[in-house]
TORPA-4810 file (N, C-alpha, C, O; in nm, 3 decimals):
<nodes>
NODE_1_13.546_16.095_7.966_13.616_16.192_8.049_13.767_16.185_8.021_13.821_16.074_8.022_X
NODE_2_13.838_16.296_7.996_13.973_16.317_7.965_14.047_16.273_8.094_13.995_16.273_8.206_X
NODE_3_14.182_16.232_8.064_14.264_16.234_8.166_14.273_16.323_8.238_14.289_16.428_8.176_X
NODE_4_14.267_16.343_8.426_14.333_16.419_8.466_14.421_16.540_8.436_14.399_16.661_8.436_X
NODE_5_14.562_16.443_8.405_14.675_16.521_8.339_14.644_16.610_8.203_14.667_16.731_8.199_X
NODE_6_14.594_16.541_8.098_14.516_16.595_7.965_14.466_16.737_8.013_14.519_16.844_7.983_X
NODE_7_14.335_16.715_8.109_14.286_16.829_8.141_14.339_16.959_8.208_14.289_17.070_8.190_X
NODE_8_14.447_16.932_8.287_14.547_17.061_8.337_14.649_17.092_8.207_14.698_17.205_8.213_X
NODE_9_14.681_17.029_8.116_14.751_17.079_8.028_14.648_17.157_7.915_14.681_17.265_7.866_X
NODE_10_14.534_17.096_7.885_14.427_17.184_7.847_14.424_17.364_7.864_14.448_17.456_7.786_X
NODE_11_14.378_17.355_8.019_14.320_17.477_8.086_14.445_17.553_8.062_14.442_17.670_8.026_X
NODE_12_14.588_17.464_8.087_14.671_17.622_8.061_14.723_17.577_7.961_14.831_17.538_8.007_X
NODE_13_14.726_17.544_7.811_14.722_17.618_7.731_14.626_17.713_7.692_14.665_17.822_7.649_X
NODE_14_14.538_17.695_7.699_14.393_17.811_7.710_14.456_17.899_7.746_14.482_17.993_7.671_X
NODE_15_14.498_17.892_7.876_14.517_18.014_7.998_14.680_18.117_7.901_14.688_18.236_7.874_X
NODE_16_14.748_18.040_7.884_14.885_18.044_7.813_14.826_18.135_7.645_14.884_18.240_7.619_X
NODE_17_14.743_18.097_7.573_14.711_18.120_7.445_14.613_18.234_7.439_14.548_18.259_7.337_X
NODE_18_14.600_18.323_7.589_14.465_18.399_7.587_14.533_18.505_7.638_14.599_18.491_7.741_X
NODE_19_14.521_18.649_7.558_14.592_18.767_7.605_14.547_18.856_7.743_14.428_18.888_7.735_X
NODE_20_14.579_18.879_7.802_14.548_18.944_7.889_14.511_18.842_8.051_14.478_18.864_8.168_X
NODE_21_14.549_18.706_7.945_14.449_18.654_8.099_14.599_18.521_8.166_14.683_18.455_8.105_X
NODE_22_14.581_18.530_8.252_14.725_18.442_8.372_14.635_18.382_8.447_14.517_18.415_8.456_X
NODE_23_14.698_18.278_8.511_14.640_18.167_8.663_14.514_18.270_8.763_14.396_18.251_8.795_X
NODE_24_14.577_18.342_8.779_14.519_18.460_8.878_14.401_18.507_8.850_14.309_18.498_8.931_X
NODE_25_14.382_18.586_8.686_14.235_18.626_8.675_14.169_18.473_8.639_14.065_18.449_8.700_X
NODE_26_14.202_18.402_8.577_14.139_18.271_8.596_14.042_18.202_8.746_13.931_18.148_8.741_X
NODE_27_14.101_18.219_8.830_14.074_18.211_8.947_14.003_18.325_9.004_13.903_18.312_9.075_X
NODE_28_14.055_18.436_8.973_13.900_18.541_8.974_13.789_18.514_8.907_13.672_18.534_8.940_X
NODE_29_13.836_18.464_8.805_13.688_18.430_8.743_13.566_18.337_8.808_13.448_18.337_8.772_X
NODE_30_13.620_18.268_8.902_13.553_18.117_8.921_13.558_18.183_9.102_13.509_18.102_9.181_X
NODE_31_13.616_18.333_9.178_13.557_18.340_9.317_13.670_18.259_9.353_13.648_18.209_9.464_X
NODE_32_13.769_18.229_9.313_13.875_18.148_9.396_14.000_18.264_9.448_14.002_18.382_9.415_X
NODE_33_14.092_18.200_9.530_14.229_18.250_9.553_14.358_18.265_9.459_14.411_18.169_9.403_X
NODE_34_14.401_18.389_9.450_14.475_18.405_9.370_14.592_18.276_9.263_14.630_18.277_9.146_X
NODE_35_14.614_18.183_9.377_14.695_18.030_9.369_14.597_17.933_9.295_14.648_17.838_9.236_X
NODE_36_14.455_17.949_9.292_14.390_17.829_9.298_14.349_17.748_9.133_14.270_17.656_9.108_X
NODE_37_14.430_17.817_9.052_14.405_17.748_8.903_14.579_17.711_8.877_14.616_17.613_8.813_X
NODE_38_14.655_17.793_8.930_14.805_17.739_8.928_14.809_17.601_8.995_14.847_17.509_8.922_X
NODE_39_14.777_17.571_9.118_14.786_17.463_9.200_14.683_17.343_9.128_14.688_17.220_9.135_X
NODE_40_14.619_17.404_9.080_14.528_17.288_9.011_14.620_17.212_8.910_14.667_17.098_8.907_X
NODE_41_14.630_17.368_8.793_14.750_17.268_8.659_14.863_17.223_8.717_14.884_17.108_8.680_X
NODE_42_14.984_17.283_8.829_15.071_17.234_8.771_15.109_17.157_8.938_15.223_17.131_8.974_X
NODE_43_15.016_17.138_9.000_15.072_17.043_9.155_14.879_16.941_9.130_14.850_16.862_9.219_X
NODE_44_14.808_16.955_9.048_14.702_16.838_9.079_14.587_16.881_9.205_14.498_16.808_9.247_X
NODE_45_14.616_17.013_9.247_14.503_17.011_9.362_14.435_17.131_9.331_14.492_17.237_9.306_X
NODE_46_14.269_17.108_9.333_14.223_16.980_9.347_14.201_16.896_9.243_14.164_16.928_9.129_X
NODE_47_14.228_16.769_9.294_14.206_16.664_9.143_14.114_16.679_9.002_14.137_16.635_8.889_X
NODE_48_14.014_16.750_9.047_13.894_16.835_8.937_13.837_16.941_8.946_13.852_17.014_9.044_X
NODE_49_13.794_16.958_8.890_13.755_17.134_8.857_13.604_17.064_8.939_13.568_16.947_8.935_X
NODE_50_13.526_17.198_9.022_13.396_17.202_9.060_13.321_17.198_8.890_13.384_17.237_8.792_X
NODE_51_13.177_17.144_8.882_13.147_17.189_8.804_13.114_17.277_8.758_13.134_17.289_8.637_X
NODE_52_13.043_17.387_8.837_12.983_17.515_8.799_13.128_17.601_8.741_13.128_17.673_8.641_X
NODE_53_13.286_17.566_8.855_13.388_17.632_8.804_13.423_17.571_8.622_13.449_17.654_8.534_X
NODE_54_13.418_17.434_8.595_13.464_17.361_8.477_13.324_17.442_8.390_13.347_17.458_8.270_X
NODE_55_13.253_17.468_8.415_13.158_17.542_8.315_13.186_17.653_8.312_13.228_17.690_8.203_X
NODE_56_13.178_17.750_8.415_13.224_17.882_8.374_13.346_17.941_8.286_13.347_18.050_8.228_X
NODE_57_13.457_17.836_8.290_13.565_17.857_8.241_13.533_17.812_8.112_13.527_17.895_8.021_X
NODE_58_13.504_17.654_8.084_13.434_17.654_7.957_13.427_17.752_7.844_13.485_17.774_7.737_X
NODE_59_13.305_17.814_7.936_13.224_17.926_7.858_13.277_18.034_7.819_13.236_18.094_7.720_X
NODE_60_13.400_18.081_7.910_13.476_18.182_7.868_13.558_18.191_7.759_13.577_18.278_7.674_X
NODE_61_13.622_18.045_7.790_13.731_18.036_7.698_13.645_17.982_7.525_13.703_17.954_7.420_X
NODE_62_13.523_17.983_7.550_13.419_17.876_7.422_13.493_17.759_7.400_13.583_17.744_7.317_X
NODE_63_13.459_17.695_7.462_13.546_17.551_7.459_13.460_17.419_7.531_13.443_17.398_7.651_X
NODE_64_13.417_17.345_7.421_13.320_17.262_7.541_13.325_17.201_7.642_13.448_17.202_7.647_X
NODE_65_13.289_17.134_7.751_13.289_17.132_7.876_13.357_16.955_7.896_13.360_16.901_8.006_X
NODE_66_13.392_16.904_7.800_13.460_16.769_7.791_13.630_16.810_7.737_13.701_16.739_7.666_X
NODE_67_13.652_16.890_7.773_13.792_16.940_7.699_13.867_16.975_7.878_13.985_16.970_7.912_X
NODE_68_13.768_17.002_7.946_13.820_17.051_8.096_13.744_16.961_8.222_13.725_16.994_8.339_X
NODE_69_13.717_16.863_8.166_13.740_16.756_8.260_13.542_16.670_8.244_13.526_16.557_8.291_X
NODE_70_13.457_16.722_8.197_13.339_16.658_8.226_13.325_16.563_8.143_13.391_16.560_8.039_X
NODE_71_13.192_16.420_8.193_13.183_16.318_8.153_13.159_16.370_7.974_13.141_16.488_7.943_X
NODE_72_13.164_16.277_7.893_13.152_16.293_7.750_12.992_16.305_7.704_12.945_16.375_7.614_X
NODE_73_12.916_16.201_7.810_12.801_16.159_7.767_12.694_16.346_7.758_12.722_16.447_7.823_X
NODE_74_12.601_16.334_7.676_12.519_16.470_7.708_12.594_16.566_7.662_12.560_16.668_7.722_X
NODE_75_12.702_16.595_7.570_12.753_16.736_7.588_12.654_16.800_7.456_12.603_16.724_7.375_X
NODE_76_12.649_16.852_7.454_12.598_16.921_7.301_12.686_16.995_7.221_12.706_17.111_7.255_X
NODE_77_12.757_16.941_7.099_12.788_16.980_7.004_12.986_16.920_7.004_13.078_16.949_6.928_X
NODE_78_12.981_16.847_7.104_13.111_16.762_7.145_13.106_16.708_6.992_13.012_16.709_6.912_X
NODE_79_13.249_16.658_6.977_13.317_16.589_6.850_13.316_16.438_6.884_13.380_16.355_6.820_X
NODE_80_13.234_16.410_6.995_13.255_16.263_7.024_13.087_16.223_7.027_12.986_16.292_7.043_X
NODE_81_13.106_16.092_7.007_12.969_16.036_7.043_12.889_16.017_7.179_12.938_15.945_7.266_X
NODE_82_12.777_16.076_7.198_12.676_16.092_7.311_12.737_15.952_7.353_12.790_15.867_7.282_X
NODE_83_12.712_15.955_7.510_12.710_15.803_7.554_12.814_15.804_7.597_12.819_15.712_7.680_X
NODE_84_12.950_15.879_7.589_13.043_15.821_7.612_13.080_15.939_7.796_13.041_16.048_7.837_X
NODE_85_13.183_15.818_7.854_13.146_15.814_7.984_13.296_15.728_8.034_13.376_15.668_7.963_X
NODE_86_13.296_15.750_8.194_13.389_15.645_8.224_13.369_15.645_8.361_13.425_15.692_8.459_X
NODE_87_13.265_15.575_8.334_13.223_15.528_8.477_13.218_15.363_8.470_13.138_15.314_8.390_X
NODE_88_13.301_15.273_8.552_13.290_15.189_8.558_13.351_15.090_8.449_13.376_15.160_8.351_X
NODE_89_13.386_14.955_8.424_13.447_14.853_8.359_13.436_14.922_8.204_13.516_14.953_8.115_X
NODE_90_13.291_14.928_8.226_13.221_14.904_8.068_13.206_15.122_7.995_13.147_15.180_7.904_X
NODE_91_13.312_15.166_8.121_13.314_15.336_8.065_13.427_15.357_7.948_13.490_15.256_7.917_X
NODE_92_13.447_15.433_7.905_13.522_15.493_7.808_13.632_15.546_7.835_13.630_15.583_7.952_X
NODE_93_13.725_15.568_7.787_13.824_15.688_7.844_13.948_15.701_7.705_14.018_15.626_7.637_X
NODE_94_13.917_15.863_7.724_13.988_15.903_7.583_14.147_15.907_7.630_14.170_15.940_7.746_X
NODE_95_14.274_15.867_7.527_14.355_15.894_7.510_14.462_15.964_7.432_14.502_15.924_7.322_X
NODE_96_14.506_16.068_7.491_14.588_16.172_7.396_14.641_16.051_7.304_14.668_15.936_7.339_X
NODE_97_14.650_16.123_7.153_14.752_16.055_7.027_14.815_16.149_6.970_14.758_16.241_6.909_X
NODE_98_14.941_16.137_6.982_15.077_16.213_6.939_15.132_16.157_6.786_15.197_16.054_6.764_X
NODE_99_15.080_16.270_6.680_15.160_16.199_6.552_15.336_16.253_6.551_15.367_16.363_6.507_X
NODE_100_15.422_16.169_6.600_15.563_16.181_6.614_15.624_16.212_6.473_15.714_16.295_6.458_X
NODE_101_15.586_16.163_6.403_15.625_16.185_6.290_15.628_16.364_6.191_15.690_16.395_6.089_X
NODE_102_15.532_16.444_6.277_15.481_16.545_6.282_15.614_16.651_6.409_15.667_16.759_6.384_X
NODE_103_15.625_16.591_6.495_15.722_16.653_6.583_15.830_16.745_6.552_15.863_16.740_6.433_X
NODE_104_15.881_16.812_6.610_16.049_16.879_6.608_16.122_16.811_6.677_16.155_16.883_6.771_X
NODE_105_16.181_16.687_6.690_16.270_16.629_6.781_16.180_16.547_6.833_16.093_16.501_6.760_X
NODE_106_16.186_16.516_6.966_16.100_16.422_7.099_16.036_16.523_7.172_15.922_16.504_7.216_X
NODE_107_16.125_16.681_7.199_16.072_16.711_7.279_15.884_16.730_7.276_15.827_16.712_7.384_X
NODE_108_15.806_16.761_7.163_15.719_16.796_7.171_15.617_16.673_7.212_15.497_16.676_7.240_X
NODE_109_15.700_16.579_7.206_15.615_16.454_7.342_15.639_16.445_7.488_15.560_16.399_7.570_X
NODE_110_15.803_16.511_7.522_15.814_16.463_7.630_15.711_16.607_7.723_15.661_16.603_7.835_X
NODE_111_15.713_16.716_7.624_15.655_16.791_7.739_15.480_16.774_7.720_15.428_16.839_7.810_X
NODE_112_15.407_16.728_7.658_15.277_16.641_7.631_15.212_16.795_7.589_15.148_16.889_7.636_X
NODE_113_15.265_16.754_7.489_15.160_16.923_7.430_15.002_16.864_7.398_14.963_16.752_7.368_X
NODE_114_14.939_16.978_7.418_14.787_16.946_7.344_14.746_16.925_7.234_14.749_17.016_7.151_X
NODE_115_14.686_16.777_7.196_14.645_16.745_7.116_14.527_16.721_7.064_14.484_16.620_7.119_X
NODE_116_14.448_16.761_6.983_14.325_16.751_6.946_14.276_16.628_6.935_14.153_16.614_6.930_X
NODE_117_14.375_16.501_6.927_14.332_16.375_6.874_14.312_16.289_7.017_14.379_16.298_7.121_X
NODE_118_14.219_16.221_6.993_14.242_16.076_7.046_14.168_15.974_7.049_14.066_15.988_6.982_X
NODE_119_14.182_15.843_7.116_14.165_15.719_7.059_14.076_15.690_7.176_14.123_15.713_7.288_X
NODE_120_13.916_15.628_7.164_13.864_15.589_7.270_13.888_15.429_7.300_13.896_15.353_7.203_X
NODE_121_13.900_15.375_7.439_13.956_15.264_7.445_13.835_15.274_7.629_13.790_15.362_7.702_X
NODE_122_13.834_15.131_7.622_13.702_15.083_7.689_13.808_15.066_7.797_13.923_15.044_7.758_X
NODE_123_13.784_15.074_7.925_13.817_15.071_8.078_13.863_14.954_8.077_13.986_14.942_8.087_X
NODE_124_13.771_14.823_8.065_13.827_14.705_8.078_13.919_14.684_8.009_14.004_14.606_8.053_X
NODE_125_13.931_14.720_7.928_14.043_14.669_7.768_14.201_14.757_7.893_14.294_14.700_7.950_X
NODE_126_14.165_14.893_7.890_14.259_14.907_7.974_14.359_14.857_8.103_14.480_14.848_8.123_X
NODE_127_14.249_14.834_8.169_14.262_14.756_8.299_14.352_14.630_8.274_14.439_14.591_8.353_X
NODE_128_14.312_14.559_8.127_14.400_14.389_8.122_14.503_14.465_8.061_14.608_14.408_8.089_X
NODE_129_14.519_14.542_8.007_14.663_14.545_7.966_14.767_14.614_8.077_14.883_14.575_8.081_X
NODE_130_14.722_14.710_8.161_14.816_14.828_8.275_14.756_14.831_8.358_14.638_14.807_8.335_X
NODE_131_14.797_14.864_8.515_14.770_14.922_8.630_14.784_15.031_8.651_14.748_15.074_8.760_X
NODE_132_14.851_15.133_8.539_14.899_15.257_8.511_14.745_15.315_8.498_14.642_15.254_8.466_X
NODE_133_14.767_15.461_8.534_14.683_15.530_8.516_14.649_15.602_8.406_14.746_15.663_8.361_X
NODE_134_14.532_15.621_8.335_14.495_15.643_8.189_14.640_15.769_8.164_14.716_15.789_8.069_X
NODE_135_14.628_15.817_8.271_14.715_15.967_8.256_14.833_15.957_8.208_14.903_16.037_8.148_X
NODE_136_14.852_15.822_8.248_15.029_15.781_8.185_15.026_15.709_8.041_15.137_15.677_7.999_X
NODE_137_14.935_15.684_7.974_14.924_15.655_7.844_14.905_15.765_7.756_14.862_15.877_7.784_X
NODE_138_14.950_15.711_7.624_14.957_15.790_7.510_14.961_15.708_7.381_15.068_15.646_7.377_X
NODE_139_14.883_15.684_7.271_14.910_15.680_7.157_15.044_15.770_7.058_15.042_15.888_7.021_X
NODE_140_15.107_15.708_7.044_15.184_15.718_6.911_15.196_15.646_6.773_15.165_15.528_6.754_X
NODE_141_15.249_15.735_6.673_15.238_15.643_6.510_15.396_15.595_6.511_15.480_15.662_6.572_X
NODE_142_15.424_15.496_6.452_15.548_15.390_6.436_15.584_15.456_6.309_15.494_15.478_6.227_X
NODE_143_15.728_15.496_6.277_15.772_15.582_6.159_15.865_15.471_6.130_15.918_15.427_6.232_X
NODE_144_15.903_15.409_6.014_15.990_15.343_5.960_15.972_15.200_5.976_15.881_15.142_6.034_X
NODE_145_16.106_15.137_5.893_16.047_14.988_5.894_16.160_14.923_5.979_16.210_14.826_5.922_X
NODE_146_16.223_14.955_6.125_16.302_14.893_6.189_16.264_14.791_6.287_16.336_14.717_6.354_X
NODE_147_16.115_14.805_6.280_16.086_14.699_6.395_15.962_14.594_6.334_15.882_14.529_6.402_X
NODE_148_15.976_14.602_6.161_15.855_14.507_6.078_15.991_14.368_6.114_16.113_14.366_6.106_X
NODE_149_15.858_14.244_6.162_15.722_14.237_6.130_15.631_14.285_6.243_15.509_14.296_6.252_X
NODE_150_15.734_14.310_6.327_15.621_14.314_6.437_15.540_14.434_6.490_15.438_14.429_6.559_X
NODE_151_15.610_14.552_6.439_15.572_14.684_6.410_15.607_14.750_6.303_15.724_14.786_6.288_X
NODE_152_15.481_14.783_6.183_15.471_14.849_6.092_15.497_15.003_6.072_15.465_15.080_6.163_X
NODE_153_15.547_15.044_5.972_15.546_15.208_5.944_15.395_15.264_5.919_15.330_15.212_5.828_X
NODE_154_15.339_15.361_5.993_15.192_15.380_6.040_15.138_15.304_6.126_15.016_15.313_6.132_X
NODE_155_15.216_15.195_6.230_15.128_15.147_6.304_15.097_15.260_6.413_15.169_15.360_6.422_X
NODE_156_14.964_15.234_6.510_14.971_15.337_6.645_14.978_15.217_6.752_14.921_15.108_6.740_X
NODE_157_15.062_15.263_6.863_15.137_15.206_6.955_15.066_15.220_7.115_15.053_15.099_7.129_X
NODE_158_15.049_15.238_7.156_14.974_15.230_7.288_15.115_15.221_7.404_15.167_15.117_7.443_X
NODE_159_15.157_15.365_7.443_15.290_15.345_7.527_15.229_15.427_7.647_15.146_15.518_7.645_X
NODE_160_15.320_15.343_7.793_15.265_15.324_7.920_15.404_15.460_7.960_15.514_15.488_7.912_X
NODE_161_15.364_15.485_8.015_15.491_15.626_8.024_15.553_15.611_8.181_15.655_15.667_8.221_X
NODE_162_15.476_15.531_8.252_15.502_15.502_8.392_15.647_15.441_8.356_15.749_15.493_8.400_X
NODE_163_15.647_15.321_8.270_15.738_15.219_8.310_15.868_15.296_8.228_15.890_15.284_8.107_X
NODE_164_15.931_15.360_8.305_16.057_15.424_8.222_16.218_15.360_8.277_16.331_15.405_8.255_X
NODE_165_16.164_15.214_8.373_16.265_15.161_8.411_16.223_14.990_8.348_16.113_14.937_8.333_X
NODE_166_16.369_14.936_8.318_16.345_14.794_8.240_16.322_14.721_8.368_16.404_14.714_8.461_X
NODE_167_16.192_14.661_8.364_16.159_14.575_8.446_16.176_14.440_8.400_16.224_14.354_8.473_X
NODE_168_16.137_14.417_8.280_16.135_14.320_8.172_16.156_14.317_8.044_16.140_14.424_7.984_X
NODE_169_16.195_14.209_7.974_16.206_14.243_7.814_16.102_14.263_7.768_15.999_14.207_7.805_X
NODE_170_16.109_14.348_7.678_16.000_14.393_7.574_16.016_14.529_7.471_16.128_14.570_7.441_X
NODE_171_15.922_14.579_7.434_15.938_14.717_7.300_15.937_14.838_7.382_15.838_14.871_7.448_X
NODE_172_16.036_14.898_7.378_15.989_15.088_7.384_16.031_15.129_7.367_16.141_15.100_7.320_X
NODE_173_15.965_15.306_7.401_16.000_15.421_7.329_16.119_15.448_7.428_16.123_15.430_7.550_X
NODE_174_16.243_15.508_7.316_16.323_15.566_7.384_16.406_15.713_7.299_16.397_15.740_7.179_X
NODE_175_16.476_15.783_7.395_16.477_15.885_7.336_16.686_15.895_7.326_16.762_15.849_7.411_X
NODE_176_16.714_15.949_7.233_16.876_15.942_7.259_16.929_16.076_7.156_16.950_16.082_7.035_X
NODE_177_16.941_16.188_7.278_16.923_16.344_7.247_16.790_16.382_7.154_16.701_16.401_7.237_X
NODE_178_16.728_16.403_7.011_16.640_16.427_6.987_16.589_16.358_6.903_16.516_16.404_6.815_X
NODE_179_16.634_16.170_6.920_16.630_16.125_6.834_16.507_15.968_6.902_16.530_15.877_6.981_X
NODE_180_16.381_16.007_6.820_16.264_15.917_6.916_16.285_15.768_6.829_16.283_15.751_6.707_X
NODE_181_16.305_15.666_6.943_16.336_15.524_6.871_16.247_15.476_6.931_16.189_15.522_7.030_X
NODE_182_16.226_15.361_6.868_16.095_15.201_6.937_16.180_15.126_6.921_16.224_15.120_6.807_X
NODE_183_16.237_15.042_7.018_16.317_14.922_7.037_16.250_14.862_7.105_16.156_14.901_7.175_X
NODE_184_16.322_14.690_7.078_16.316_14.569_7.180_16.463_14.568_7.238_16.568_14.560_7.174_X
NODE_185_16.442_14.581_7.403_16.548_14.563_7.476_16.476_14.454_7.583_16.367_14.414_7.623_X
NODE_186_16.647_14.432_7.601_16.641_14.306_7.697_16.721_14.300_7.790_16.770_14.413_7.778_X
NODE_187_16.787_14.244_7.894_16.913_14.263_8.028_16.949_14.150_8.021_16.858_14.067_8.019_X
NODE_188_17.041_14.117_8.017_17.155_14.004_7.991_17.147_14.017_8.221_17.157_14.108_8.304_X
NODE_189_17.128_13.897_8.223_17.050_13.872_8.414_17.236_13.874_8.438_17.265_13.915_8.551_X
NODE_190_17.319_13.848_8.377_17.487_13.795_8.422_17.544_13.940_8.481_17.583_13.957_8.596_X
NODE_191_17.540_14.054_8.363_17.600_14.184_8.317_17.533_14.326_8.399_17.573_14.430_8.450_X
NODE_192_17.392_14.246_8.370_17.289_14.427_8.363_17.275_14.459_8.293_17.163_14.511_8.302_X
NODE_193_17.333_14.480_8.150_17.370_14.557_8.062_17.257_14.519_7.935_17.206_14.411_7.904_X
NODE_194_17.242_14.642_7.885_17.095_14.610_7.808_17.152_14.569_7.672_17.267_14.579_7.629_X
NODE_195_17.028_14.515_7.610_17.077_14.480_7.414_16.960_14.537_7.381_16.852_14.501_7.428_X
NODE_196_16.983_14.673_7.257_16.916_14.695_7.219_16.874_14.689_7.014_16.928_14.716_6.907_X
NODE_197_16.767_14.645_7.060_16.792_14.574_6.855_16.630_14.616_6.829_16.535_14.646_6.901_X
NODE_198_16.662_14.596_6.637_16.542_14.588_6.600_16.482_14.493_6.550_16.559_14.403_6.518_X
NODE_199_16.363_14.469_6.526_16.313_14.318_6.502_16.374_14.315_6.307_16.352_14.206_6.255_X
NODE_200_16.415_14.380_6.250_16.421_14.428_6.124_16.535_14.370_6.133_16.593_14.402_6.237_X
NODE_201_16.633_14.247_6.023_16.797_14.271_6.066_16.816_14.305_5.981_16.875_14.212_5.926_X
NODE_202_16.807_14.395_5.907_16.863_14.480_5.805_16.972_14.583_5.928_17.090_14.614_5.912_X
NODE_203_16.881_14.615_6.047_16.935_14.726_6.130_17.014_14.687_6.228_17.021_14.568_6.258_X
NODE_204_17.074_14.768_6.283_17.208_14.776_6.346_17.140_14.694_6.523_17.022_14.723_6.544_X
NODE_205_17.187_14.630_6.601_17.172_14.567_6.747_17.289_14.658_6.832_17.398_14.654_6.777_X
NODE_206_17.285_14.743_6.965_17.358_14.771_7.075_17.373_14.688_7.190_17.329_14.728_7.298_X
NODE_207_17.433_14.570_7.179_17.474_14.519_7.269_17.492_14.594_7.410_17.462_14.713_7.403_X
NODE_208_17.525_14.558_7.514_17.613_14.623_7.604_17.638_14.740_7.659_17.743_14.797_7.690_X
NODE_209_17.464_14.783_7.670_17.455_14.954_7.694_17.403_14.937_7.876_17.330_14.857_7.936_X
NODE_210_17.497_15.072_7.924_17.487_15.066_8.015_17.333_15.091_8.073_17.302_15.208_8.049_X
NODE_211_17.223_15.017_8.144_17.109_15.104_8.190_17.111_15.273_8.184_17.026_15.339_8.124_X
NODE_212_17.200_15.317_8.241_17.206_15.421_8.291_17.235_15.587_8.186_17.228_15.708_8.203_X
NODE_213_17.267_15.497_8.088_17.284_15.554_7.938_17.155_15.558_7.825_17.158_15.615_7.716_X
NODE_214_17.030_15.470_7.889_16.958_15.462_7.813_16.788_15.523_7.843_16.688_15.462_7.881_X
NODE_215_16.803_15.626_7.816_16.689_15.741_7.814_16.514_15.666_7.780_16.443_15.709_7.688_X
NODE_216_16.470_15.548_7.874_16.309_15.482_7.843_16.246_15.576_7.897_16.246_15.600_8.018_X
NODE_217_16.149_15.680_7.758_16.013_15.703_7.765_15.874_15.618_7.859_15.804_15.669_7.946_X
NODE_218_15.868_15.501_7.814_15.792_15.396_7.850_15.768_15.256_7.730_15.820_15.210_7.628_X
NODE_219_15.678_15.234_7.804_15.652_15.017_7.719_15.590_15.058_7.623_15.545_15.172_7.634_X
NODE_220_15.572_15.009_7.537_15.501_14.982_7.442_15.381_14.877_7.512_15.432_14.839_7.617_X
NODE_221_15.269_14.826_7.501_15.156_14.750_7.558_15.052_14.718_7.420_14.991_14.613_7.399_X
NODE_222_15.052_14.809_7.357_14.973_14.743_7.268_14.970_14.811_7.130_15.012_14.927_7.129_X
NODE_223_14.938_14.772_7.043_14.939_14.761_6.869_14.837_14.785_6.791_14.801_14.682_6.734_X
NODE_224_14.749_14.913_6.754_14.668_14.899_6.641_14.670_14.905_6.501_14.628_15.019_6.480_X
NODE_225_14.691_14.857_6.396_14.710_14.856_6.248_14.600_14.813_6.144_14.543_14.704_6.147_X
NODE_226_14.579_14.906_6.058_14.467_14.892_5.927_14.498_14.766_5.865_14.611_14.717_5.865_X
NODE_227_14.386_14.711_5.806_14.448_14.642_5.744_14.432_14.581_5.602_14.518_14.505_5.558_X
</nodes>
């Protein structure tokens, strides 16, 4: 089952990419109130589509029924493997993957465009790494060699989008006008004041940046690489 969030950005690009059709006849379609597919995508209510509504729309738009919110397992003709599900420790749950490297700037992450890709990752595996909600994760690819050894050019990154305040030292994404970086920052406990470097010293270290100057996406949490 897709994220929440995933799935309202789904339905309206659909809704957005389909001529003639807005929030409104959408919601005619499905016997609802003129408000009731707007309030869904862009305020969360209600948290899921009915099913008979997540099918009908489906069907309209030809789009299978795991793209707008239903379990994975049983779909027929889904791009994913039968079985998959997220119910419980041992469920599944897909995560959008953003190739950055592919982008115009940052923005086309910060506003979470739709992506065809993503990475299945087991509930539990989730659970030990974040308390964040699947909705706030995202896969990204690592472009360059400023943060080898510890992050490779082509690695994919596993970033928590909640944590956009330094709680602790560690790696993340940050953005500085349209320019998407992966740093290790840290807070000097005396100052406040962050240091931001790369594990690479070929590259340049910012000492002495004010918090308040420094634009965190979210953490970095975890690392997958070929090998």
């Amino acid at each position: 089952m897709l994220p929440n969030k995933t799935v309202r950005e789904r339905l309206d690009s659909l809704v957005q990419q389909s001529k003639g059709d807005d929030y409104s006849s959408i919601s005619a379609l499905i016997g609802k109130n003129h408000a009731y597919i707007q309030q869904f995508i862009q305020r969360g209510i209600p948290k899921r589509l009915k099913e008979e509504d997540r099918r009908t729309i489906a069907r309209y738009f030809k789009v299978p029924e795991w793209e707008l919110g239903s379990p994975f397992q049983n779909q027929p003709g889904s791009a994913h493997s039968p079985g998959f599900s997220d119910f419980g420790d041992d469920g599944i749950v897909m995560i959008p993957s953003y190739d950055i490297s592919a982008s115009a700037g940052f923005g086309a992450f910060v506003e979470r465009e739709w992506t065809d890709n993503f990475m299945p990752f087991q509930n539990r595996f989730i659970n030990s790494l974040t308390q964040s909600n699947p909705d706030n994760l995202s896969i990204l690819k690592v472009c360059g060699d400023s943060m080898t050894p510890t992050l490779s050019d082509g690695d994919c990154i596993l970033v928590d989008t909640l944590e956009t305040t330094l709680k602790r030292d560690g790696i993340y994404v940050i953005r500085n006008d349209d320019t998407l970086s992966v740093k290790r920052i840290s807070v000097n406990p005396s100052t406040g004041l962050l240091a931001i470097k790369s594990d690479n010293p070929l590259y340049e270290t910012w000492p002495d940046c004010k918090p308040s100057e420094v634009n965190i996406i979210g953490q970095v949490i975890w690392v997958g690489r070929n090998l």
